[in-house]
C-alpha positions as a Markdown table, in Angstrom:
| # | Residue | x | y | z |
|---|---|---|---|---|
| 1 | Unk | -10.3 | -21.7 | -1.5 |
| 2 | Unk | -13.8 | -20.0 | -1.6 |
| 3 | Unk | -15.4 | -17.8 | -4.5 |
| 4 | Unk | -14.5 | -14.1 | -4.4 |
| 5 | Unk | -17.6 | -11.7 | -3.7 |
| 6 | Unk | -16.0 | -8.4 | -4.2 |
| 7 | Unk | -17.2 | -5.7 | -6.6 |
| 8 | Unk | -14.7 | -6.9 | -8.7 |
| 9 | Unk | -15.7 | -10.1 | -9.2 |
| 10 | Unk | -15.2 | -11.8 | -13.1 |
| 11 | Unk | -12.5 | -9.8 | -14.0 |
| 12 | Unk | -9.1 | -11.5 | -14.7 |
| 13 | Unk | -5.6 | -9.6 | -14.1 |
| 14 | Unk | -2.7 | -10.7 | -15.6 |
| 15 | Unk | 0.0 | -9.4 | -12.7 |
| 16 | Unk | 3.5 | -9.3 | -13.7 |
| 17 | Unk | 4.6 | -7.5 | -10.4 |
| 18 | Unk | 7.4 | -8.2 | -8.1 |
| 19 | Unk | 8.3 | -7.3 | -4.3 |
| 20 | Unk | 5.7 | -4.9 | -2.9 |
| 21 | Unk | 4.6 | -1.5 | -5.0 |
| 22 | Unk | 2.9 | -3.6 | -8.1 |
| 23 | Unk | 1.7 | -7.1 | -5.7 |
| 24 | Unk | 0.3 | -4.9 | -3.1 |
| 25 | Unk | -2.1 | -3.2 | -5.5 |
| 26 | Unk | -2.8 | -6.4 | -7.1 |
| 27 | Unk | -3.5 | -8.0 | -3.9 |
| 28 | Unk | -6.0 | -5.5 | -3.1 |
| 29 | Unk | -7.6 | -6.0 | -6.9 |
| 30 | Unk | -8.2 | -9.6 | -5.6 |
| 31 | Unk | -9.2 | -9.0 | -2.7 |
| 32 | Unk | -12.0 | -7.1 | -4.2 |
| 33 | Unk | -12.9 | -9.8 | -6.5 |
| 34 | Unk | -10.7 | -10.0 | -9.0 |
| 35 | Unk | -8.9 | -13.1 | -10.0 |
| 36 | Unk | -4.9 | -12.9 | -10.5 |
| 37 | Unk | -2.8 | -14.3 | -12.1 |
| 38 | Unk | 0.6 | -13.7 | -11.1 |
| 39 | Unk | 3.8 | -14.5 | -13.8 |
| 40 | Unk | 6.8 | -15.1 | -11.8 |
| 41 | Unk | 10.3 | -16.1 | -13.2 |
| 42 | Unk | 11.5 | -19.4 | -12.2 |
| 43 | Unk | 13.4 | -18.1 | -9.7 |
| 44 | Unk | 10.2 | -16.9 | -8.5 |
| 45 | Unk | 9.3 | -13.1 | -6.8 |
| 46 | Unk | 12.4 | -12.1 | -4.8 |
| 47 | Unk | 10.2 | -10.9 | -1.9 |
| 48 | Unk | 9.7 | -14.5 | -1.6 |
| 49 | Unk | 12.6 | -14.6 | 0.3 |
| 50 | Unk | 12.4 | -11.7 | 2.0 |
| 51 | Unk | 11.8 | -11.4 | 5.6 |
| 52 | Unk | 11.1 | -13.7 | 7.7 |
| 53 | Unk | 10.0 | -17.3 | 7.0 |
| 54 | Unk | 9.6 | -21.0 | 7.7 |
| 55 | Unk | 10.1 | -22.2 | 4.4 |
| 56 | Unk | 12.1 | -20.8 | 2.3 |
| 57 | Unk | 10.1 | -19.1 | -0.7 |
| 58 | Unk | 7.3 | -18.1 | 1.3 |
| 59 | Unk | 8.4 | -15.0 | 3.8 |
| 60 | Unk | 5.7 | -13.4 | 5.9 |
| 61 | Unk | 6.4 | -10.1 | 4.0 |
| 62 | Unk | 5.5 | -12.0 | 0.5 |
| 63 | Unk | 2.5 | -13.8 | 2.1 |
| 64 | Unk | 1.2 | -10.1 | 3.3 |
| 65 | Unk | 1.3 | -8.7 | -0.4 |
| 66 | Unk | 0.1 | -12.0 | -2.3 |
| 67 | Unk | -2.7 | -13.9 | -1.3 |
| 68 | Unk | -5.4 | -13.8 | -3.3 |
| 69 | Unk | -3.7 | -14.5 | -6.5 |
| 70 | Unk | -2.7 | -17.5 | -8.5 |
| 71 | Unk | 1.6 | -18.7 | -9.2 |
| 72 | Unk | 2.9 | -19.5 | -12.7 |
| 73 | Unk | 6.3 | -19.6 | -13.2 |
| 74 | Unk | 7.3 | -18.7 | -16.8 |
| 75 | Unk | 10.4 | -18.3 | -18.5 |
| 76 | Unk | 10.0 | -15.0 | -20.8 |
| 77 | Unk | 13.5 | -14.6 | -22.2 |
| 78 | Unk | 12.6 | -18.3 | -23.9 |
| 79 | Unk | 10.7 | -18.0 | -27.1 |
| 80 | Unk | 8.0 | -20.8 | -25.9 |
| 81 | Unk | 7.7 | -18.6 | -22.5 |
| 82 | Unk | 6.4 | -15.6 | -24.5 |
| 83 | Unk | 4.4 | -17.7 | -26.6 |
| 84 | Unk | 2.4 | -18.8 | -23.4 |
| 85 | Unk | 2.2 | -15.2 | -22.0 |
| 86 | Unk | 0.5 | -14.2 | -25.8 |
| 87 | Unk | -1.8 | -16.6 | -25.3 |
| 88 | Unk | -2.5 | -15.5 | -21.9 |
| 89 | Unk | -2.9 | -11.9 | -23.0 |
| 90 | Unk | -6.4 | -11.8 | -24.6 |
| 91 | Unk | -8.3 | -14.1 | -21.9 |
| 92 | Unk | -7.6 | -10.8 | -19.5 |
| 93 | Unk | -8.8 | -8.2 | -18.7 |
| 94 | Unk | -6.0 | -5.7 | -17.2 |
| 95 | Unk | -2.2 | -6.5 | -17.3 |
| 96 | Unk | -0.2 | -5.0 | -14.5 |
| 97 | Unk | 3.0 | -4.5 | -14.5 |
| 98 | Unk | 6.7 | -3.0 | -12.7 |
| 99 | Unk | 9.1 | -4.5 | -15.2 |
| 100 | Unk | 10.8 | -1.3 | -16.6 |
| 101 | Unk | 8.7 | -0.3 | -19.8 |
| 102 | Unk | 12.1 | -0.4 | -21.7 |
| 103 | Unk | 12.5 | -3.8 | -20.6 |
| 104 | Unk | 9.3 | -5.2 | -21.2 |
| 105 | Unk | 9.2 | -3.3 | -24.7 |
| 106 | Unk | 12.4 | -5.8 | -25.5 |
| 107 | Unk | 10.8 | -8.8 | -24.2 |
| 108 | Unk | 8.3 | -8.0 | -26.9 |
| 109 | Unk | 5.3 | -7.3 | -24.4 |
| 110 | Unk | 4.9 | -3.7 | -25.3 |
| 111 | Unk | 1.6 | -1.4 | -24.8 |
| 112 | Unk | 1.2 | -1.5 | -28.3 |
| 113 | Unk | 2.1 | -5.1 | -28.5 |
| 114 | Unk | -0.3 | -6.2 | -25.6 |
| 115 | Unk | -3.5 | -3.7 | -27.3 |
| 116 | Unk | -3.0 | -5.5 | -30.5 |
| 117 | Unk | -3.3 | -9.0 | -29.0 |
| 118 | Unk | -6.3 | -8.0 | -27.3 |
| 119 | Unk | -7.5 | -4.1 | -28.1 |
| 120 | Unk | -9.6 | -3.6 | -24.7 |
| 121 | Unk | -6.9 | -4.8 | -22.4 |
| 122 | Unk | -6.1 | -1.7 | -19.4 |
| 123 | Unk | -2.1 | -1.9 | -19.2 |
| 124 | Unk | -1.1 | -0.4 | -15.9 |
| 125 | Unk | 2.8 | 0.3 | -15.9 |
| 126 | Unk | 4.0 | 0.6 | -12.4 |
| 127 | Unk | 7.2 | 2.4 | -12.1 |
| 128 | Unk | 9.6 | 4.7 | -10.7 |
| 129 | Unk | 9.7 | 7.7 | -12.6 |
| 130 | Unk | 7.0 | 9.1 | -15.2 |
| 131 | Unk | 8.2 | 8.2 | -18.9 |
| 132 | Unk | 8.0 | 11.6 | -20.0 |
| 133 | Unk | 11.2 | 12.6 | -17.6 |
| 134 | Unk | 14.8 | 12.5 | -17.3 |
| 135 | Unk | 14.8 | 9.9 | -14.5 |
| 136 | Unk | 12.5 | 7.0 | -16.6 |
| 137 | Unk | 15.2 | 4.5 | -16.7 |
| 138 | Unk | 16.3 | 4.6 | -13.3 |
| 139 | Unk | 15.9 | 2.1 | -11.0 |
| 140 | Unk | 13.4 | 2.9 | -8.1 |
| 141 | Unk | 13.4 | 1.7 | -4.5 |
| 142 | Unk | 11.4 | 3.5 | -1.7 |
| 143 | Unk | 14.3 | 4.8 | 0.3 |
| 144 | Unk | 14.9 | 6.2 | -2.9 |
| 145 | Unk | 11.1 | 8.2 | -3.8 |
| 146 | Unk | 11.4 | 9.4 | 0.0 |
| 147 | Unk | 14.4 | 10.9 | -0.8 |
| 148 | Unk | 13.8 | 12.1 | -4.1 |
| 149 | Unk | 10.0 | 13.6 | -3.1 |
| 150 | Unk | 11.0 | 15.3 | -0.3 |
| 151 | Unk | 8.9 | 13.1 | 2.3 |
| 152 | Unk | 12.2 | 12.7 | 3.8 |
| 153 | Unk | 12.9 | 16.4 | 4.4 |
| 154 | Unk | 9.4 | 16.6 | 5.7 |
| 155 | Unk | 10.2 | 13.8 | 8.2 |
| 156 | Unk | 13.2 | 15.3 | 9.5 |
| 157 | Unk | 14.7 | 18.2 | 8.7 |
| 158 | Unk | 16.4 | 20.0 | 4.9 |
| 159 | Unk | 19.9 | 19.7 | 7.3 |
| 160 | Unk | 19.1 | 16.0 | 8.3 |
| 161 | Unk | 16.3 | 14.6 | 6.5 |
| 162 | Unk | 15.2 | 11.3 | 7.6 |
| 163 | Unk | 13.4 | 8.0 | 6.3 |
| 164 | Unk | 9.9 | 6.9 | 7.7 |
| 165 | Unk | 10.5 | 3.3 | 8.8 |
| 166 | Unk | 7.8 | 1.6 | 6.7 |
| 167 | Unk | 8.0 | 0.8 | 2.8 |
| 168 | Unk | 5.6 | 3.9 | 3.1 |
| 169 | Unk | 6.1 | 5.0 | -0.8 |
| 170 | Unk | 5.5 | 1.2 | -1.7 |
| 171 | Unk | 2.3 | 1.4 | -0.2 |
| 172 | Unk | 0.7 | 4.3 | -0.8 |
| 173 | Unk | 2.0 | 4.0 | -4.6 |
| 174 | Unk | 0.5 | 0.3 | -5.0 |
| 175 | Unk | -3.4 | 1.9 | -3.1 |
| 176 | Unk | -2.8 | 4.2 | -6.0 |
| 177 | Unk | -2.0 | 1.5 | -8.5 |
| 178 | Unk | -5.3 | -0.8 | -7.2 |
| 179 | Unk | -7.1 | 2.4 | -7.7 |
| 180 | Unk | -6.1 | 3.2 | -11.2 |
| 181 | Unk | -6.3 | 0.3 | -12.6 |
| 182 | Unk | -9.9 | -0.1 | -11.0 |
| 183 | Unk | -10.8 | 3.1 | -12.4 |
| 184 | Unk | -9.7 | 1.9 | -15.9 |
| 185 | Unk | -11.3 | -0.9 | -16.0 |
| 186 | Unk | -15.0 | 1.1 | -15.2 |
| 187 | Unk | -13.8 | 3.5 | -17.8 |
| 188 | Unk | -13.7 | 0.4 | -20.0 |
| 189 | Unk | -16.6 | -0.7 | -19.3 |
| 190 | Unk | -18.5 | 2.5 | -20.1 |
| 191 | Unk | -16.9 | 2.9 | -22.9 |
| 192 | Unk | -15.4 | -0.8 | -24.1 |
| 193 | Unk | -11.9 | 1.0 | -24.5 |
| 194 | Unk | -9.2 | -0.1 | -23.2 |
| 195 | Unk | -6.0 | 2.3 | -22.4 |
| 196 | Unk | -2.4 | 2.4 | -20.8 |
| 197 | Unk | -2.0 | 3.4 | -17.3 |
| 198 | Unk | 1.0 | 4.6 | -15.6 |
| 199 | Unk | 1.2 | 5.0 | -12.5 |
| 200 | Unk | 5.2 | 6.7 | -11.5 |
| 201 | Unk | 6.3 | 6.6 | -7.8 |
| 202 | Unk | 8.3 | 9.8 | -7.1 |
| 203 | Unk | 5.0 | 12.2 | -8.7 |
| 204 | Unk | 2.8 | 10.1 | -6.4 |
| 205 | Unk | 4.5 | 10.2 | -3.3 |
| 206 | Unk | 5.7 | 14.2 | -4.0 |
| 207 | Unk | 2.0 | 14.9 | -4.5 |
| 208 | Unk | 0.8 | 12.9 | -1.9 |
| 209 | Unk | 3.3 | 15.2 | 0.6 |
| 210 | Unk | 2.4 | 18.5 | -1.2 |
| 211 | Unk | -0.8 | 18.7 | -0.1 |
| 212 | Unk | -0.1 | 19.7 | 4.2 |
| 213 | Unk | 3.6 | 20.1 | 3.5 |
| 214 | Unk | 3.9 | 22.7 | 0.9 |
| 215 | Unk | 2.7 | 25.2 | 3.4 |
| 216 | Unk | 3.5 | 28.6 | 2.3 |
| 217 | Unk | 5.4 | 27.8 | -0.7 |
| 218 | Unk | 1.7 | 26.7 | -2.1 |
| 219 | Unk | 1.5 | 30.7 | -3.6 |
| 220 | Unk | 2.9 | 31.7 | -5.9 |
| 221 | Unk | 4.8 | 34.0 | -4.8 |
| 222 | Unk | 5.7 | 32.1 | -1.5 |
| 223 | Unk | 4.0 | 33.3 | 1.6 |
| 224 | Unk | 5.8 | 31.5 | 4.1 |
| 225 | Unk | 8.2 | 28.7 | 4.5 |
| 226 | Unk | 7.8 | 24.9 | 3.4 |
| 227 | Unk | 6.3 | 22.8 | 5.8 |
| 228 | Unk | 3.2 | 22.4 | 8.2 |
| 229 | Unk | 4.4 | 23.5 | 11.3 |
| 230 | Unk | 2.3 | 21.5 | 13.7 |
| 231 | Unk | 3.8 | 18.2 | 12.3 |
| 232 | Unk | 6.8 | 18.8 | 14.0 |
| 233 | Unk | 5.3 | 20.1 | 16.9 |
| 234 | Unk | 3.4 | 17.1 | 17.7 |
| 235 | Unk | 4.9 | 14.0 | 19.7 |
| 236 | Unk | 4.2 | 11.7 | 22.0 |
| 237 | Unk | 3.7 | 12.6 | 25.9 |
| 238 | Unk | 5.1 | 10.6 | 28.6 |
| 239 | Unk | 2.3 | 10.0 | 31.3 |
| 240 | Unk | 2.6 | 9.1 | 34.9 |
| 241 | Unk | 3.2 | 5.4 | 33.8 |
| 242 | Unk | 3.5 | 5.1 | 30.0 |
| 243 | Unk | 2.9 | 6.9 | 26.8 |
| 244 | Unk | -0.2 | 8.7 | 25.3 |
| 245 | Unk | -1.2 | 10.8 | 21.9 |
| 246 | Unk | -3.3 | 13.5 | 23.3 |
| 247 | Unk | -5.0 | 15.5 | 20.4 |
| 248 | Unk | -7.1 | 18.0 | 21.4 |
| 249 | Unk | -7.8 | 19.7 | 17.6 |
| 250 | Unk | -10.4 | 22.4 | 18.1 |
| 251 | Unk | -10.7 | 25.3 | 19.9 |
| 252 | Unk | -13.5 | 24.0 | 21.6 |
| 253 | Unk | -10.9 | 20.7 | 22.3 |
| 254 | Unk | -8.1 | 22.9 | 23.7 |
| 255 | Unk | -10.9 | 25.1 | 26.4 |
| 256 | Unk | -12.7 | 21.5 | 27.4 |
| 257 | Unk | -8.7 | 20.0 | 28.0 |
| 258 | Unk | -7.1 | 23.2 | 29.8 |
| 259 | Unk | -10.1 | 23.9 | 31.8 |
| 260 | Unk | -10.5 | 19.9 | 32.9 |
| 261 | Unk | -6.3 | 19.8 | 33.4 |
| 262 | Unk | -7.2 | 23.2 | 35.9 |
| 263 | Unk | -5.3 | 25.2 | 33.7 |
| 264 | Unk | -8.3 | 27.4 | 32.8 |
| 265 | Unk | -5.5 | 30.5 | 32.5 |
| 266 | Unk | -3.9 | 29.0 | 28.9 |
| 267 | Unk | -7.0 | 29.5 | 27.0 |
| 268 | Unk | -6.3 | 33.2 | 26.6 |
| 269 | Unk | -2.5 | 32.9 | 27.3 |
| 270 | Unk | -2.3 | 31.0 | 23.9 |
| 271 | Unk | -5.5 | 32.3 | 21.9 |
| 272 | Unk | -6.2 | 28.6 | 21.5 |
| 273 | Unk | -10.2 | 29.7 | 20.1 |
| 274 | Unk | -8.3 | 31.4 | 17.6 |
| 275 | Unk | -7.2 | 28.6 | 14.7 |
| 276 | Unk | -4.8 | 31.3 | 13.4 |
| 277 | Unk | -3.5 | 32.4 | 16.9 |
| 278 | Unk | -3.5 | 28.7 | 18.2 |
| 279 | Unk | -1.0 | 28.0 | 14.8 |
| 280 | Unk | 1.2 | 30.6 | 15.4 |
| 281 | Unk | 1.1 | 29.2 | 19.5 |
| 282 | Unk | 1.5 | 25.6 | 18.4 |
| 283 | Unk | 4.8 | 25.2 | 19.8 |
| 284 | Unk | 4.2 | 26.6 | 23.5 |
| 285 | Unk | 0.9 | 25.1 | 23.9 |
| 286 | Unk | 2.2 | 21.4 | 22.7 |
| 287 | Unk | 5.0 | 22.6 | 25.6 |
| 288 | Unk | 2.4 | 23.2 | 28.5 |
| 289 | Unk | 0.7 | 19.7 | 27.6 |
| 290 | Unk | 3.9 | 17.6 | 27.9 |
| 291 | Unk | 4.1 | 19.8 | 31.2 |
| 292 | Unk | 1.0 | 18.6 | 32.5 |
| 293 | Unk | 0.8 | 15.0 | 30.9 |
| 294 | Unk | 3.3 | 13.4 | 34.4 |
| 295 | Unk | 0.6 | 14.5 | 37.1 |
| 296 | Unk | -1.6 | 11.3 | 35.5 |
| 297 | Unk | -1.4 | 7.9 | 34.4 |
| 298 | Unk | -2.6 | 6.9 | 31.3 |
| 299 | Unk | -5.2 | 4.7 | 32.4 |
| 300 | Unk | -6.7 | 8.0 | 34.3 |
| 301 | Unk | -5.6 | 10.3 | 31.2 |
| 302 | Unk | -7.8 | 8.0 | 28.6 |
| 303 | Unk | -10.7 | 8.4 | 31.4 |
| 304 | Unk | -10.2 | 12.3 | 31.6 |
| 305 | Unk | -10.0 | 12.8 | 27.7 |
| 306 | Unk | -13.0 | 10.3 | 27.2 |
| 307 | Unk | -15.0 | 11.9 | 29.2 |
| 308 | Unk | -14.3 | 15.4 | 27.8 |
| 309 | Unk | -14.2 | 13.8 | 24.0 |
| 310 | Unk | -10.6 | 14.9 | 23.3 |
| 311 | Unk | -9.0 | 13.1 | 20.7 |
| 312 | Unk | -6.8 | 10.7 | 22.0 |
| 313 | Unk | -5.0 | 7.1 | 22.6 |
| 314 | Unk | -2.6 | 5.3 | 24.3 |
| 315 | Unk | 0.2 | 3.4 | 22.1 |
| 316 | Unk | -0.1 | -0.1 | 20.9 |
| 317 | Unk | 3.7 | -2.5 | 20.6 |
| 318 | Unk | 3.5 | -3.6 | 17.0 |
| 319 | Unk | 4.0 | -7.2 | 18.8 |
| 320 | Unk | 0.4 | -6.5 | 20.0 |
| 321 | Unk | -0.9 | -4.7 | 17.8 |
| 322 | Unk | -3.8 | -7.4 | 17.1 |
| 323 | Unk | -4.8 | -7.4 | 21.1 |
| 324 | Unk | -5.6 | -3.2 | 20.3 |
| 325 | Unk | -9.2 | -3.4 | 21.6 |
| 326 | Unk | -11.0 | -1.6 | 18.5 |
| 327 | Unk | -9.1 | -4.0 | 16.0 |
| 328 | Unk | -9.6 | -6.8 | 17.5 |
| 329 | Unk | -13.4 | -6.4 | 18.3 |
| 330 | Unk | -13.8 | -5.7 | 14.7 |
| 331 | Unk | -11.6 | -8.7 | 13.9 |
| 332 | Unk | -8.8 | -7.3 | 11.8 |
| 333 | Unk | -6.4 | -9.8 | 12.0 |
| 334 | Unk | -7.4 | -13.1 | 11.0 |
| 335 | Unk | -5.4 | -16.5 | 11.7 |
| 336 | Unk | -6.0 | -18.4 | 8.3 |
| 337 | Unk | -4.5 | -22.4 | 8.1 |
| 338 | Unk | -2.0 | -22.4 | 5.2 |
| 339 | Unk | -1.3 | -26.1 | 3.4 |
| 340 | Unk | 2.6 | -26.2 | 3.8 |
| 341 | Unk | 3.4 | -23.0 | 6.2 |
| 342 | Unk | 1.4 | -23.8 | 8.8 |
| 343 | Unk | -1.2 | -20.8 | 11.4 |
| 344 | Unk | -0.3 | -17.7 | 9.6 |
| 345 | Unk | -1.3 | -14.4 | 10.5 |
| 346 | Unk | -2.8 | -11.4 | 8.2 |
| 347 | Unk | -4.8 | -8.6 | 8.2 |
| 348 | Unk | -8.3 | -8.6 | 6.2 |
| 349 | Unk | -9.4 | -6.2 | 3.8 |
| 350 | Unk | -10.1 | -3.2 | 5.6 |
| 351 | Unk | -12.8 | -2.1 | 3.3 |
| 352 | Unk | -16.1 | -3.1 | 3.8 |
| 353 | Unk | -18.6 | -3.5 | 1.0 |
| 354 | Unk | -22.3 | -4.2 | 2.0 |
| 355 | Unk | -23.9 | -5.9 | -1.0 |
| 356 | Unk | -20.1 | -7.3 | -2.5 |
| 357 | Unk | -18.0 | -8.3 | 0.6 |
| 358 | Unk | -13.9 | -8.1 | 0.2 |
| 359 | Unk | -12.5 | -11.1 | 1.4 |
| 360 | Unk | -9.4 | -13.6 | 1.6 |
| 361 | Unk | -10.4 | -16.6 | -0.8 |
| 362 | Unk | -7.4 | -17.7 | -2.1 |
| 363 | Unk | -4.2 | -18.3 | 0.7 |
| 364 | Unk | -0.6 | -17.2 | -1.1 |
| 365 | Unk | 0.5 | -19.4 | -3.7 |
| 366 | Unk | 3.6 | -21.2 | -3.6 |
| 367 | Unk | 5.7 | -20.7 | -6.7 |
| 368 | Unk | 4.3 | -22.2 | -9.9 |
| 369 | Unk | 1.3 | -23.9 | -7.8 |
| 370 | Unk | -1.0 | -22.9 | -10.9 |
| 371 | Unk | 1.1 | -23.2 | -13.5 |
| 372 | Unk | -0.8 | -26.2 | -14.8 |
| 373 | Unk | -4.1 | -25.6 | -13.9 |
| 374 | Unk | -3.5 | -21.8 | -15.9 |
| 375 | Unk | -2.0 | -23.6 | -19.0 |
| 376 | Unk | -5.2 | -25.4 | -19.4 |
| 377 | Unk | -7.4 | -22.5 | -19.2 |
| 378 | Unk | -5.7 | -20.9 | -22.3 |
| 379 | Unk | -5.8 | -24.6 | -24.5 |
| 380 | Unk | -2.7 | -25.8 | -23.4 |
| 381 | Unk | -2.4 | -30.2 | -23.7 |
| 382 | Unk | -1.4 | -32.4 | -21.0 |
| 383 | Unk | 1.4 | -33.6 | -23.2 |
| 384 | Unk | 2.3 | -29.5 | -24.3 |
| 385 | Unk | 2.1 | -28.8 | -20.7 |
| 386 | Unk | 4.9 | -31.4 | -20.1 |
| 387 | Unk | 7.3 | -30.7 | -23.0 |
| 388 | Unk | 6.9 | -26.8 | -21.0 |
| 389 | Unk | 8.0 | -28.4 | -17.4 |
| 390 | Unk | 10.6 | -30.7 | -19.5 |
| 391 | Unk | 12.5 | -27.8 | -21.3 |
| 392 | Unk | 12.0 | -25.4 | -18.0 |
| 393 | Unk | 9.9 | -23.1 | -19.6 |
| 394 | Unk | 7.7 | -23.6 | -16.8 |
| 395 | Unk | 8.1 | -24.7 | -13.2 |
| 396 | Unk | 5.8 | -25.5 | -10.1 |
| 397 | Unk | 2.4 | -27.6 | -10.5 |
């Protein structure tokens, strides 16, 4: 362990978030700065045993989304579990959570609970479905906001819609959660007022998709279809040897590639200066490149488009994904030593602060590691601390 240096350094977030959308936005609050806590049953976080692992309780997947954070395992249904968490309450700053609001309202930890405990606290409410809607007490898995958003129309097709491979609405739903809560808490600041946050998962991910993907439907009335139509247009092209993305973007892109490819004839067959012409072209001209893209290898492709400053790569295997030369000269994956899992592999925060560096300074907890040392904190006795373990209220430390 080494002290956080992030911008968010001295606040303390109480994170009562399980599997990815809630811990991964937490994770990113501490690796700002921030110091979390994070309240698991005793059972612990079922992402724990998600995945892949060596010991059981500490998968690679929950390792990704939780470092940076400190385990206690707490009982809430028991009375003396909820009497620790209102202890905890007012020595934080922000509690986070993805517990269904209806559900945390019965386990007595309501917004209006929580404020009156301590009346600056930001309560971010991570969940499925806005509050205000029909679909608040459903259940919420990202399969489920791709489908429900239309992302998965947008990655296939309204006949045979399909889902992106990646916990993609988890994601980008918990870099919105890290961002809201961070935004509340400067609001607070400013103003010493604290306030509920929610931040819902299918109005994130539809907006998020609205804004290329609405394409014509974006007037009112419509103007065109749905859609953006170069997404679909746009693949992968099989080289001599391999695979490349080949991008060229402007019109000035398309001339420099069909004039170095000696196909100086497609400028004006396609209208390619023309943004508007080249749109309507998209089709044909993405066609004509996956004609031309056998006559090289990719090795000689990346040479040709570098040298004309096309847009362009050649495809990393996600099994070498840290040898991919830009990431690994900036050192984006980082082998850390972990006390009972052994050499384990994660990526660092990719942002990049000048005068308040992100960082890993805590490795991922093992469940309840902290459960003492956080009972302490809040007044708790060596001898209360034991009559908690004795009657299971808490477990770990």
């Amino acid at each position: 362990m080494t002290e956080p240096t992030g911008p968010l350094k001295g606040f303390r977030i109480l994170d009562l978030t399980t599997v990815l959308f809630g811990p991964f936005g937490t994770q990113t609050l501490g690796d700002w700065g921030a110091e979390i806590i994070k309240v698991e049953s005793p059972t612990g976080d079922t992402w724990r045993t998600s995945g892949v692992f060596r010991n059981r309780g500490m998968s690679g997947q929950f390792m990704a989304a939780n470092r940076n954070k400190r385990s206690i395992a707490l009982d809430l249904k028991h009375p003396r579990g909820k009497d620790v968490l209102r202890r905890l309450i007012p020595a934080v700053d922000a509690l986070v959570s993805n517990i269904r609001p209806a559900a945390l309202e019965r386990l007595g930890f309501s917004y209006d609970v929580c404020r009156e405990l301590n009346p600056s606290i930001v309560y971010a409410s991570a969940v499925g479905f806005g509050q205000d809607g029909p679909w608040r007490a459903r259940p919420a898995f990202d399969e489920i906001i791709q489908a429900a958003s239309g992302f998965a129309s947008a990655m296939g097709t309204d006949d045979e819609p399909a889902f992106v491979p990646s916990l993609i609405g988890d994601k980008i739903c918990g870099i919105v959660l890290t961002a809201a809560v961070t935004a509340a808490l400067l609001h607070r600041e400013r103003t010493g007022d604290g306030q509920m946050v929610e931040v819902p998962m299918l109005e994130t991910l539809a907006a998020f998709n609205s804004i290329e993907m609405f394409g014509g439907i974006a007037f009112v009335p419509p103007v065109g279809p749905a859609g953006y139509k170069r997404m679909k247009a746009r693949r992968p092209v099989r080289t001599k040897d391999g695979w490349l993305t080949m991008l060229p973007y402007s019109g000035a892109n398309w001339c420099a590639f069909f004039e170095a490819v000696g196909h100086p004839e497609c400028i004006e067959e396609f209208q390619v200066r023309d943004p508007v012409a080249r749109a309507r072209n998209i089709d044909r001209i993405y066609d004509r490149m996956r004609e031309i893209a056998p006559s090289r290898t990719t090795a000689e492709w990346e040479e040709l488009l570098l040298s004309i400053d096309v847009p362009h790569t050649a495809f990393a295997k996600l099994a070498d994904v840290a040898e991919q030369p830009h990431l690994k000269a900036v050192g984006l994956f980082q082998d850390l030593e972990h006390p009972t899992e052994g050499t384990i592999r994660q990526a660092r925060p990719p942002a990049r602060f000048s005068a308040s560096p992100a960082g890993i300074h805590r490795l991922p907890p093992r469940l309840g590691e902290h459960s003492r040392d956080v009972l302490r904190e809040v007044g708790y006795s060596e001898a209360e601390i034991d009559g908690l373990v004795d009657q299971r209220v808490v477990g770990g430390g």
